[in-house]
C-alpha positions in Angstrom: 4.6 -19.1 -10.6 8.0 -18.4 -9.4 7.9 -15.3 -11.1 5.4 -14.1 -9.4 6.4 -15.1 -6.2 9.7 -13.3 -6.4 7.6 -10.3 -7.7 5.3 -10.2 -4.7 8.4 -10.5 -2.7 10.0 -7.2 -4.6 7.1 -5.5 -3.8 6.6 -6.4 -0.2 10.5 -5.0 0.1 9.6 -1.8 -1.7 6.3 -1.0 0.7 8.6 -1.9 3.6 11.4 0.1 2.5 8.7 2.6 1.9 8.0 2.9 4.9 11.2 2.9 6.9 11.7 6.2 4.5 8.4 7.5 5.8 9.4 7.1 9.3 12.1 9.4 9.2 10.2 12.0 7.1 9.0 15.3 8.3 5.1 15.4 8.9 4.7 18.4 7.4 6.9 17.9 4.3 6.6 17.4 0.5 8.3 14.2 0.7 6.3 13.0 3.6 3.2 13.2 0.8 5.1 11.4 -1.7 6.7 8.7 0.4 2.3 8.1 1.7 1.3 8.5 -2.2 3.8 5.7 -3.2 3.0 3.2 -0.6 -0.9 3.7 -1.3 -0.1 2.6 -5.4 2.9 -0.3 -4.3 0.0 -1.6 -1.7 -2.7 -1.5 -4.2 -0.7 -3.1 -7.1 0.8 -6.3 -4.3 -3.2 -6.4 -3.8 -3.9 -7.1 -7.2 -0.9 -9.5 -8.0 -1.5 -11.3 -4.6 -5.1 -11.7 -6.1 -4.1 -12.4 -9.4 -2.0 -15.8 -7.8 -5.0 -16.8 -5.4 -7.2 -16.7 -9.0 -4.7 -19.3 -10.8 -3.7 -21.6 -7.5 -7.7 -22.1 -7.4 -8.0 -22.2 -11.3 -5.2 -24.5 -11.3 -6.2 -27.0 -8.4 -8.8 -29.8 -9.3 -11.1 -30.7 -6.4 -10.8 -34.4 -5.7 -14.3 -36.4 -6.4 -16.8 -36.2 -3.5 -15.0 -33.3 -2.1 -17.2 -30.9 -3.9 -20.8 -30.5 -3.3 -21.8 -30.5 -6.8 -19.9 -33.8 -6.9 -21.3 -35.3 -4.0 -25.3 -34.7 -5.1 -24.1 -36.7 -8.7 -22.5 -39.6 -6.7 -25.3 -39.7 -3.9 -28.2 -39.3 -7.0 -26.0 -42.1 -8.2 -25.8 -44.5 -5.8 -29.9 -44.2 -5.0 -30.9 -45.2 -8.5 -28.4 -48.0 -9.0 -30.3 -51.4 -8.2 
């Protein structure tokens, strides 16, 4: 997990780096393009690895017993039926 923090960290940096070199670009120039282009792939890629670590934090959490819905109906359906 650390990892990938310090990865979505390096790429936060780049996209703000990125852009510091965009803002001094020429509008009209070649560069101005490129610097746009590679912002638009490092922003899509910190998307997907920002979405990849939401994925395992939920995969890797366990809900704690009557905080879940499908939890609560089993204890409540419990509960009713027991004598």
């Amino acid at each position: 997990m650390a990892g990938l923090v310090n990865d979505l960290d390096a790429r936060l940096e780049r996209i703000m780096d990125l852009e510091e070199c965009l803002a001094r670009a020429r509008r009209t120039g070649r560069r101005h393009r490129a610097l746009k282009t590679a912002i638009r792939i490092e922003a899509a890629a910190y998307r997907k690895s920002l979405d990849s670590d939401q994925v395992a934090a939920t995969r890797d959490s366990k809900p704690e017993p009557g905080l879940d819905p499908v939890s609560h109906v089993a204890v409540t359906n419990a509960r009713s039926q027991s004598p």
